[in-house]
C-alpha positions as CSV (number, residue, x, y, z in Angstrom):
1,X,0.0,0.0,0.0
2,X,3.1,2.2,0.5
3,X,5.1,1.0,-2.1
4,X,4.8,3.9,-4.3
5,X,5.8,6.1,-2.1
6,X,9.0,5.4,-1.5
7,X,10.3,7.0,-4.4
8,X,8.9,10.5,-2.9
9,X,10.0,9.7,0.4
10,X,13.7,8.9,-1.0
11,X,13.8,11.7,-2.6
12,X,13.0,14.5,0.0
13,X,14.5,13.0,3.1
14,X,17.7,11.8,1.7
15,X,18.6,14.0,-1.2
16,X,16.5,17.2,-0.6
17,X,17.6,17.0,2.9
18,X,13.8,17.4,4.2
19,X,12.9,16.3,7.8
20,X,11.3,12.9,7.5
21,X,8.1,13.5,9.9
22,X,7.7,16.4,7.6
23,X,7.5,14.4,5.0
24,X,5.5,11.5,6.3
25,X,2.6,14.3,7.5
26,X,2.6,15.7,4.1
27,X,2.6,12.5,2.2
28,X,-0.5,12.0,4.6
29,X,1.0,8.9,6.2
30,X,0.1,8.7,9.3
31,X,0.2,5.1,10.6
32,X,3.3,4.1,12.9
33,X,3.8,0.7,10.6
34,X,3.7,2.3,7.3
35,X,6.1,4.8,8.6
36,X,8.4,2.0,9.7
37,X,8.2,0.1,6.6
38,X,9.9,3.7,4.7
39,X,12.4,4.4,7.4
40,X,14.0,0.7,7.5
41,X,13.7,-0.3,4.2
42,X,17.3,-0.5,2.1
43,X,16.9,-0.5,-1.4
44,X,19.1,-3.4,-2.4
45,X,17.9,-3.7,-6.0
46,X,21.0,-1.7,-7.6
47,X,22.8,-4.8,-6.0
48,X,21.4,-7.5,-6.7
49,X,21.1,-7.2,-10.3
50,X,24.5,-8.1,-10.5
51,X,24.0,-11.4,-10.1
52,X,20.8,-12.2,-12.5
53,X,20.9,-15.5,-14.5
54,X,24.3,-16.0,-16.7
């Protein structure tokens, strides 16, 4: 349900150097879970496509 969110989120909190409660209000997310599903995700993707099939 969050999942496209976390593009937004990225970019304000850790590039745009925006306070992340800010963000979260704004975003109108207000729920403790979804919040901690943003701030402790690590986007391993860029990683792990590296080792696809050979």
């Amino acid at each position: 349900m969050i999942a496209d969110k976390w593009e937004e989120y990225n970019k304000r909190v850790n590039i745009d150097g925006e306070d992340p409660a800010k963000v979260f209000d704004e975003m109108k997310i207000k729920r403790y879970c979804c919040r901690r599903m943003l701030i402790s995700h690590v986007d391993l993707i860029d990683d792990i496509i590296n080792y696809g099939r050979k």
